[in-house]
C-alpha positions in Angstrom: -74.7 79.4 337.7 -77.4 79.5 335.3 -77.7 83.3 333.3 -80.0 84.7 331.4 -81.7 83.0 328.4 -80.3 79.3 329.2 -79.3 76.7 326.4 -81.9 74.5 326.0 -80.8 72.0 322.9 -77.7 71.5 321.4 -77.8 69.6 317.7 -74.3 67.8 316.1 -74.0 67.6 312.5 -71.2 65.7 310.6 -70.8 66.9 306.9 -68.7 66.0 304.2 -67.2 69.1 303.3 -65.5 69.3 299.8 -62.4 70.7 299.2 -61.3 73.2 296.1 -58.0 70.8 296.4 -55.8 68.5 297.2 -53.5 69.2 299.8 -50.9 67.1 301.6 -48.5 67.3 304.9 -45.8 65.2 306.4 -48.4 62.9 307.9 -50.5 62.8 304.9 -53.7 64.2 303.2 -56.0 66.6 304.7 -59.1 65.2 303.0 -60.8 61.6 304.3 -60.4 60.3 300.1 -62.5 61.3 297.2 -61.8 65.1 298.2 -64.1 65.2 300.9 -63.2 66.4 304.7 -65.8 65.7 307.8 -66.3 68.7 309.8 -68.6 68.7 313.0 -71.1 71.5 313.1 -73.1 72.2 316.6 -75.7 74.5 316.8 -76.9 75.7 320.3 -80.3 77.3 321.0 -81.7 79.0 324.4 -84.6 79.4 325.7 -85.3 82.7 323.7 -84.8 81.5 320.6 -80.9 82.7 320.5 -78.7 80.4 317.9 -75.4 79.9 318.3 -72.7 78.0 315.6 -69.6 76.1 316.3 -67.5 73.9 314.0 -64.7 71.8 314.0 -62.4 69.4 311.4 -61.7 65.9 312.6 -58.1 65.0 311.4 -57.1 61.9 312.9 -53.6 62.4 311.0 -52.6 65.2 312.9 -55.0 64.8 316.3 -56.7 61.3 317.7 -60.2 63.0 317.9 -62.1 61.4 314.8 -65.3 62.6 313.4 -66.9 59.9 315.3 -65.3 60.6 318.6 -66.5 64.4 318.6 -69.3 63.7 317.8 -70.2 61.5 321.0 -68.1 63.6 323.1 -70.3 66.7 322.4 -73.7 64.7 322.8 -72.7 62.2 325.2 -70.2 64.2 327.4 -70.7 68.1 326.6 -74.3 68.7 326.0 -75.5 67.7 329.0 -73.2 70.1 330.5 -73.7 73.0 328.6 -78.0 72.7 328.8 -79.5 75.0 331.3 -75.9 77.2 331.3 -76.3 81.0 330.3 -74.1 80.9 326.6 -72.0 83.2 328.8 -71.4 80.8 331.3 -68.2 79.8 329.1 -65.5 79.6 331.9 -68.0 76.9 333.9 -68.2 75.0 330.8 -64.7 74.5 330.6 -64.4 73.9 334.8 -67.1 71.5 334.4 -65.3 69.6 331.1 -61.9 69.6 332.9 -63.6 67.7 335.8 -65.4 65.0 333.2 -62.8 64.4 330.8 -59.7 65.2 333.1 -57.1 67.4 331.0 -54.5 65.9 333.4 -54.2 62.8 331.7 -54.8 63.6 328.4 -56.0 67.0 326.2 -59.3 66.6 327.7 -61.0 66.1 323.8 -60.1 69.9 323.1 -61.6 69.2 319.5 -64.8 69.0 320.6 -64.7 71.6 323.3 -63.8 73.8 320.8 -67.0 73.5 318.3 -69.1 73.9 321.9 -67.1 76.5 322.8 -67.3 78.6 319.5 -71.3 78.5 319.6 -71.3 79.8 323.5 -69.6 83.0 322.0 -71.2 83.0 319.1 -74.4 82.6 321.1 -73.5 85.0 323.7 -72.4 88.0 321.5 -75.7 88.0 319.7 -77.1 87.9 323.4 -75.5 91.0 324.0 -75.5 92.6 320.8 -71.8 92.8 320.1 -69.2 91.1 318.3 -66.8 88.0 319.9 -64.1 90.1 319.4 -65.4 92.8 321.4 -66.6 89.5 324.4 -62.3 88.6 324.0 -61.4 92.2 324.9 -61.5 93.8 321.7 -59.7 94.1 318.5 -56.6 96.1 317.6 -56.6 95.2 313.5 -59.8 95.6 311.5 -58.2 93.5 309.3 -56.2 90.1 309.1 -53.6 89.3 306.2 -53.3 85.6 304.9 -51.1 83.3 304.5 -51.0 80.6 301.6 -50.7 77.2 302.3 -49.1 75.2 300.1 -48.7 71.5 300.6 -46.4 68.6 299.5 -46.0 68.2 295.9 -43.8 68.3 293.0 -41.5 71.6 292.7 -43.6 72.3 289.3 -46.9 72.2 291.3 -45.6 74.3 294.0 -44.3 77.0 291.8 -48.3 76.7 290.0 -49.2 77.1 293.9 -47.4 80.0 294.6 -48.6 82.2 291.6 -52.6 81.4 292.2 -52.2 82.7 295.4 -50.1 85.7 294.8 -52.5 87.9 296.4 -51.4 86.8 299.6 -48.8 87.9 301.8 -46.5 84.8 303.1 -45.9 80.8 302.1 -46.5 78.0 304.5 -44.3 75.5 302.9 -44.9 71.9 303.8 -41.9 69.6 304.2 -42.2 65.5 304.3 -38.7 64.8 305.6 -36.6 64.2 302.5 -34.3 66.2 302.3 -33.8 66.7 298.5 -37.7 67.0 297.9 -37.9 69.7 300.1 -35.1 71.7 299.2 -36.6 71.2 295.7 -39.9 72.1 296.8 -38.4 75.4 298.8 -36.5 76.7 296.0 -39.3 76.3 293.9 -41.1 78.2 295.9 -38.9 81.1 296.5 -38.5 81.6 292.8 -41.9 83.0 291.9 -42.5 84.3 295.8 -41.5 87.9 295.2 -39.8 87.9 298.4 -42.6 87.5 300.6 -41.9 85.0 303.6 -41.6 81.6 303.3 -42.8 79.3 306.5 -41.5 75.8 306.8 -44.0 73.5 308.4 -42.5 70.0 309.0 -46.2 68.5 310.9 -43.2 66.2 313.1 -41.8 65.0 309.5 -37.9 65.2 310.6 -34.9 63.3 312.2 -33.0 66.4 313.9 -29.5 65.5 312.2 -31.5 65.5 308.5 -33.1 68.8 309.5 -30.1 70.5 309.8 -28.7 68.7 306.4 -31.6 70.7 305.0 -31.4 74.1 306.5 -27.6 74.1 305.4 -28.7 73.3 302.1 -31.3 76.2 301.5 -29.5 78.9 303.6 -29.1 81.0 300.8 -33.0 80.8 299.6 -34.3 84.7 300.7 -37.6 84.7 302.4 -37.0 81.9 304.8 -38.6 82.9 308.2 -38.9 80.3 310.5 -39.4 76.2 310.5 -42.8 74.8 312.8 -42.5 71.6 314.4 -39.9 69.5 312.8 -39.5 66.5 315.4 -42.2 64.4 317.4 -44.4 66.5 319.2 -42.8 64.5 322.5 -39.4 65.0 321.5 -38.5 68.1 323.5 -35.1 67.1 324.1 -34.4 67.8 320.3 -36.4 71.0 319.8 -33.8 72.5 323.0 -31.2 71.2 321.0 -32.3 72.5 317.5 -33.5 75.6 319.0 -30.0 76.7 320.4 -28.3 75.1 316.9 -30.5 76.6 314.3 -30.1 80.3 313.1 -33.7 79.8 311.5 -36.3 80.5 314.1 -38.5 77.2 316.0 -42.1 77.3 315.7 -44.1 75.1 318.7 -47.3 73.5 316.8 -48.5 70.1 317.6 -46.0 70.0 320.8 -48.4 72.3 322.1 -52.0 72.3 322.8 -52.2 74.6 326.5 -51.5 77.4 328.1 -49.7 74.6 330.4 -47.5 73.3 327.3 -46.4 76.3 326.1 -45.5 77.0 329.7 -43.1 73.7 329.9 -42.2 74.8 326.7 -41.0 78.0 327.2 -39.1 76.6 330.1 -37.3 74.5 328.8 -36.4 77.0 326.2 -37.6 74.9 323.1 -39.3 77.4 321.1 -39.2 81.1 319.5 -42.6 81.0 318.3 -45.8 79.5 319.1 -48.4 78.3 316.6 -52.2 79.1 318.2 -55.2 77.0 317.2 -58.5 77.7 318.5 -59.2 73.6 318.3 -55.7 72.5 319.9 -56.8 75.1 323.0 -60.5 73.5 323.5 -62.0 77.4 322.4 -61.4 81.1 321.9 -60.9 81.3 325.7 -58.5 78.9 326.7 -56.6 79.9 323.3 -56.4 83.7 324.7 -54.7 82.0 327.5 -51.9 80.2 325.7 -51.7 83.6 324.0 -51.0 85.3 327.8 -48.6 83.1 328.2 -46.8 83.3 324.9 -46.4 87.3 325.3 -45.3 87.0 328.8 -42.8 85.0 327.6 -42.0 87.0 324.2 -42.6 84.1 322.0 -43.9 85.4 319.1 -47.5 84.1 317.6 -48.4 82.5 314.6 -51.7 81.9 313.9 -53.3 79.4 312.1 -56.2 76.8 311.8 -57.2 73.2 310.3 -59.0 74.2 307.5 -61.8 74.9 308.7 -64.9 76.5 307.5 -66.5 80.2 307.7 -67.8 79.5 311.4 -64.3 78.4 312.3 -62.2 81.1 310.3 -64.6 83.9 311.5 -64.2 82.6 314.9 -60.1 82.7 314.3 -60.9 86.6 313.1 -61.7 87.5 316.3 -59.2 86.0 318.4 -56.4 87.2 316.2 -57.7 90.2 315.6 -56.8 91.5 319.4 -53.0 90.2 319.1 -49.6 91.4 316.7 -48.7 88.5 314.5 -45.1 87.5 313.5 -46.4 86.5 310.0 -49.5 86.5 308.4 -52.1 84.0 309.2 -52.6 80.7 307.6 -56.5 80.0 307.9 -56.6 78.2 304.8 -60.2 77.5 304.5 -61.0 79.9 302.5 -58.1 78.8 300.4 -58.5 74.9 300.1 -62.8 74.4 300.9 -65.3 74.6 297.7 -67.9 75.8 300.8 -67.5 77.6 303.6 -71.4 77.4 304.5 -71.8 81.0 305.7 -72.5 84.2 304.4 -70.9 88.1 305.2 -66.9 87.1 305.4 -65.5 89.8 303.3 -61.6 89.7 301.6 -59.6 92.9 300.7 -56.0 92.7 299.0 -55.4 89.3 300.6 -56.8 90.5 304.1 -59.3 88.6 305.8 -61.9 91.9 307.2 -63.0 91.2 310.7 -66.8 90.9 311.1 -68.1 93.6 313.3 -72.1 92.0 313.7 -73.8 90.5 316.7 -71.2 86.9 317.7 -69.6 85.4 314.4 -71.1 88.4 312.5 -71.4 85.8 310.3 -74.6 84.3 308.5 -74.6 80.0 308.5 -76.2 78.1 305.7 -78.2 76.2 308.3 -80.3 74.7 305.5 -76.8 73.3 303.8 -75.8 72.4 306.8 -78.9 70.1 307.8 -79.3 68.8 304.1 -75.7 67.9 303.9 -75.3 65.8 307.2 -74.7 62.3 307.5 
């Protein structure tokens, strides 16, 4: 199976990336304390001297892969699979994963997959001289508009929220499951919002029957466009339900990692939209299928991201950049980090502009990188 120019080393880095700040969902704070968030960089290298980045945020409150457990999967379980493969060997990477760390009984680590997974494209476009995008199948928007996220917090704050980030084109407004905080929080937010949508993300937060004692209670707030994952990520049986009750459209988020999820999903009929993450899919491949499946299906897409860095946002870019959103992305790095450790993403009018250069067409602080690590 082995291509041209095989992978000969792959390095793991775990840096404590600081955030810009604070931010806060129903299962608690993005950062690990002290404003701080551990990402996992991998670099790959062939044998012809062609460099290729990955990333990806551990966030044990929303996933079980920890900093510590991606970082032995990739060197104890995924390196040795991915030396001597071609970085476009992608699709026996992910065979040869599956086989190791069997998806059937759990997510198969898709965490770590992902940051692997990222650097093979990366890798392999600047083998071939062209951009992921154009490895995915292309793009059909040069450029991406953003989404402001805006976490748990006082209605004052959220209003302060709203107005930095007027520039962009949509709220993702975080709900904890109290009813009267959130209804606070909404209204707060749709007072300075100009009209522009408002996304409810409950990260699993809600009881079904409180949910609706909350929708009833904001019906009249304009802008409201849809509400993501409001119960357990196994409770199907109440998405169905809320899905056929509820006027307000149903996102799928953490209910939802594969292709294969969606797929139960859709037939079971729990879900209008999907939300795709390049790190819940295990890559920018097995994301594209998930994507398939959602437009076979005419669930709409959402896209979004765990806060990730440049390497990790770029990388997002060029997925979403060959797909029609329902709302504007929420890739909040950008947004929430102090670093993003690369060079060459460009911003327009709240638009993220796709890079167009050899992989990422992005340039990584390798030197930050390294002198950063734990």
């Amino acid at each position: 199976m082995n291509g041209p120019s095989p992978i000969r080393t792959v390095e793991v880095f775990r840096v404590p990336v600081p955030f810009a700040q604070s931010f806060a969902l129903g299962s608690g704070s993005v950062d690990n304390g002290g404003g701080v968030a551990d990402v996992v960089f991998v670099r790959i290298e062939t044998e012809d001297g062609i460099v290729g980045w990955g990333e990806q945020r551990a966030l044990p409150t929303w996933s079980y892969e920890t900093a510590e457990t991606i970082v032995s999967v990739i060197t104890g379980e995924l390196a040795p699979l991915v030396i001597g493969l071609s970085p476009y060997d992608i699709a026996t990477f992910h065979r040869s994963v599956s086989r190791t760390l069997s998806p059937s009984v759990s997510n198969g680590f898709p965490f770590a997959q992902n940051a692997v997974d990222i650097a093979m494209h990366d890798a392999a476009g600047k083998l071939a001289g062209v951009s992921v995008h154009q490895l995915l199948g292309g793009k059909v928007h040069d450029q991406i508009p953003l989404c402001s996220a805006i976490g748990i917090d006082t209605p004052e704050a959220v209003k302060a929220r709203v107005r930095r980030s007027s520039e962009l084109h949509a709220y993702k407004i975080k709900i904890s499951g109290s009813v009267e905080a959130d209804a606070a929080a909404v209204r707060a937010a749709a007072e300075v919002a100009d009209g522009k949508p408002l996304w409810l993300d409950a990260n699993q937060s809600y009881a079904p029957s409180a949910l609706r004692i909350l929708l009833d209670r904001i019906a009249d707030v304009p802008g409201l466009w849809c509400v993501e994952q409001p119960v357990r990520s196994t409770d199907w049986g109440s998405m169905v339900r809320l899905r056929h009750d509820l006027t307000l459209p149903l996102a799928l988020d953490e209910g939802s990692f594969t292709a294969a999820d969606l797929a139960r999903g859709v037939t079971l009929g729990a879900a209008d939209m999907i939300v795709v993450k390049t790190c819940k899919s295990g890559g920018l491949r097995q994301a594209q299928k998930t994507v398939a499946v959602a437009e076979a299906h005419g669930v709409e897409l959402l896209a979004s991201g765990l806060t990730d860095t440049g390497i990790g946002f770029a990388a997002a870019l060029h997925l979403f950049s060959g797909h029609d959103l329902a709302l504007p992305a929420e890739l909040n790095g950008p947004e929430l980090l102090s670093e993003l450790y690369v060079d060459g993403l460009e911003f327009v009018d709240g638009h993220a502009v796709v890079p167009t250069g050899p992989g990422l067409g992005v340039e990584v602080d390798e030197d930050r990188i390294r002198s950063t690590a734990l």
